[in-house]
C-alpha positions in Angstrom: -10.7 14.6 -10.8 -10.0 10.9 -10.3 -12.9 8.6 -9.4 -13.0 5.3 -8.3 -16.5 3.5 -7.2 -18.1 3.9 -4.1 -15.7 7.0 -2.7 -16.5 10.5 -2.8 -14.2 12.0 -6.2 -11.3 13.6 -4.6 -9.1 15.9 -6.5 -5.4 15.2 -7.4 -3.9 17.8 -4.7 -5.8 16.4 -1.7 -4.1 13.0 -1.8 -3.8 9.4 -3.0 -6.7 6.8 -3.5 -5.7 3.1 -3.3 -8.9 0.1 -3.5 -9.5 -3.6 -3.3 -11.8 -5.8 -2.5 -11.3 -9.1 -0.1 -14.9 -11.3 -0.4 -16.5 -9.2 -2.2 -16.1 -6.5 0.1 -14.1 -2.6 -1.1 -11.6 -2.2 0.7 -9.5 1.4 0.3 -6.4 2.8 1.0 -5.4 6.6 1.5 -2.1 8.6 1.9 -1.7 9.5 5.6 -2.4 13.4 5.2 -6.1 12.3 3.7 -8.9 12.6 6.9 -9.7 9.0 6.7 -6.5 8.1 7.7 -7.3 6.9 11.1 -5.0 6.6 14.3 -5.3 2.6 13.6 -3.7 2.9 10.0 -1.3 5.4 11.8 0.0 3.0 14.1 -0.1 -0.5 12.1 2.1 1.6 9.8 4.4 2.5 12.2 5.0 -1.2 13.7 5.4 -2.4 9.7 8.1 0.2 9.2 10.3 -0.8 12.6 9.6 -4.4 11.9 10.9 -3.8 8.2 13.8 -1.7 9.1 14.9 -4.4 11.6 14.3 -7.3 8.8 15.6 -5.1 5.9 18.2 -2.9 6.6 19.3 -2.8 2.9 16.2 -1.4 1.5 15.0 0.2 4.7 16.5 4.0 5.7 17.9 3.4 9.2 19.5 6.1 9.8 16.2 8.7 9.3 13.3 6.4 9.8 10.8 9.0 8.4 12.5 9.2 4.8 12.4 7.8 2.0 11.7 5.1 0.8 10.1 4.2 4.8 7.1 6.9 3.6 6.1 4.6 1.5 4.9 2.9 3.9 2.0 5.6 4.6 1.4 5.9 1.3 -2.6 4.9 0.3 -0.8 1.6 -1.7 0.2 0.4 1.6 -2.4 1.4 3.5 -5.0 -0.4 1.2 -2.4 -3.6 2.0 -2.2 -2.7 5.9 -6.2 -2.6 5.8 -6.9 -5.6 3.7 -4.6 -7.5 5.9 -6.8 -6.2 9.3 -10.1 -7.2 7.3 -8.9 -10.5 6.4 -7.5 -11.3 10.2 -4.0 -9.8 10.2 -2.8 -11.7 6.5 -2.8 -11.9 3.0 -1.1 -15.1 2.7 -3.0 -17.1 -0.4 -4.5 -13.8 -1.9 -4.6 -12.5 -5.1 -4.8 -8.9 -4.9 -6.0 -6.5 -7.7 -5.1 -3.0 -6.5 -6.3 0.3 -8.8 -4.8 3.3 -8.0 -5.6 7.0 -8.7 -1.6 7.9 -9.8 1.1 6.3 -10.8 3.0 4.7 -8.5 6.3 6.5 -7.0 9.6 5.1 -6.6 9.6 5.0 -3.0 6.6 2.7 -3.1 7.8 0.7 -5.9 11.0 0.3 -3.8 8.9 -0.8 -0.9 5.6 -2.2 -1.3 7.0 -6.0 -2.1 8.5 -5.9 1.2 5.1 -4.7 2.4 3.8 -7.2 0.8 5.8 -10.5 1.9 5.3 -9.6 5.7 1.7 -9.6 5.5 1.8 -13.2 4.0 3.0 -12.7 0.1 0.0 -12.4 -2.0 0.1 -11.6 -5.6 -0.2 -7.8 -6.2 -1.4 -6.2 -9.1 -1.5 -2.9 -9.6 -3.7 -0.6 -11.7 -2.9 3.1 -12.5 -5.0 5.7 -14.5 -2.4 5.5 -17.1 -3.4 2.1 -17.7 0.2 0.8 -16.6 -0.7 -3.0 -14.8 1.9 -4.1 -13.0 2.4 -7.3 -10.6 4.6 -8.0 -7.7 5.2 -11.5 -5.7 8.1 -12.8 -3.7 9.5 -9.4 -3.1 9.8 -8.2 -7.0 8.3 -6.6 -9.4 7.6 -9.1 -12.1 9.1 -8.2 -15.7 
């Protein structure tokens, strides 16, 4: 079991736990299959990924939008983004983000979430994983 404070300890096979906090408040992301994932997330999600196919065909699947790496974009990681933004009036712009995640990070979001990122106003990402990997994204990459 993976715990992270002030969530209920879910176990690895029912889905993905992502959390920040904006002001002091937790905020916290889950994978679209979890039952937390609301009709709101659902559908902010959904606008992102057309908006991002449109503005990035290269990394973007346009041909089968529900594919890799678009998923991603349901993933908990960019649901904790999508909700943060909502909490903090539609943007991150200025924000420094400190994200801890219950799993490592796939490829599909590590593909995808600096896109995520830069449309809801660029903030500087970190994220956390069990493993103790840190990583950091701004401008659209990954930093080294």
């Amino acid at each position: 079991m993976v715990e992270l404070p002030g969530i209920e300890a879910i176990t690895v096979d029912q889905g993905t736990v992502a959390r920040t906090d904006v002001d002091g408040k937790a905020i916290y992301g889950v994978n679209s299959n979890a039952l937390t994932y609301v009709v709101g997330d659902r559908l902010d999600a959904m606008y992102l990924r057309d908006r991002m196919i449109d503005k990035y065909p290269d990394v973007m699947n346009t041909e089968n939008v529900g594919q890799m790496p678009n998923n991603a974009i349901f993933h908990a990681e960019a649901t904790v983004l999508l909700r943060a933004a909502r909490a903090d009036g539609g943007t991150l712009s200025g924000r420094n983000l400190h994200i801890r995640v219950d799993r490592k990070i796939c490829r599909d979001c590590r593909t995808v979430l600096p896109y995520v990122a830069m449309e809801l106003g660029n903030p500087v990402v970190t994220f956390a994983d069990p493993r103790g990997v840190v990583e950091t994204f701004h401008n659209g990459m990954w930093r080294k």
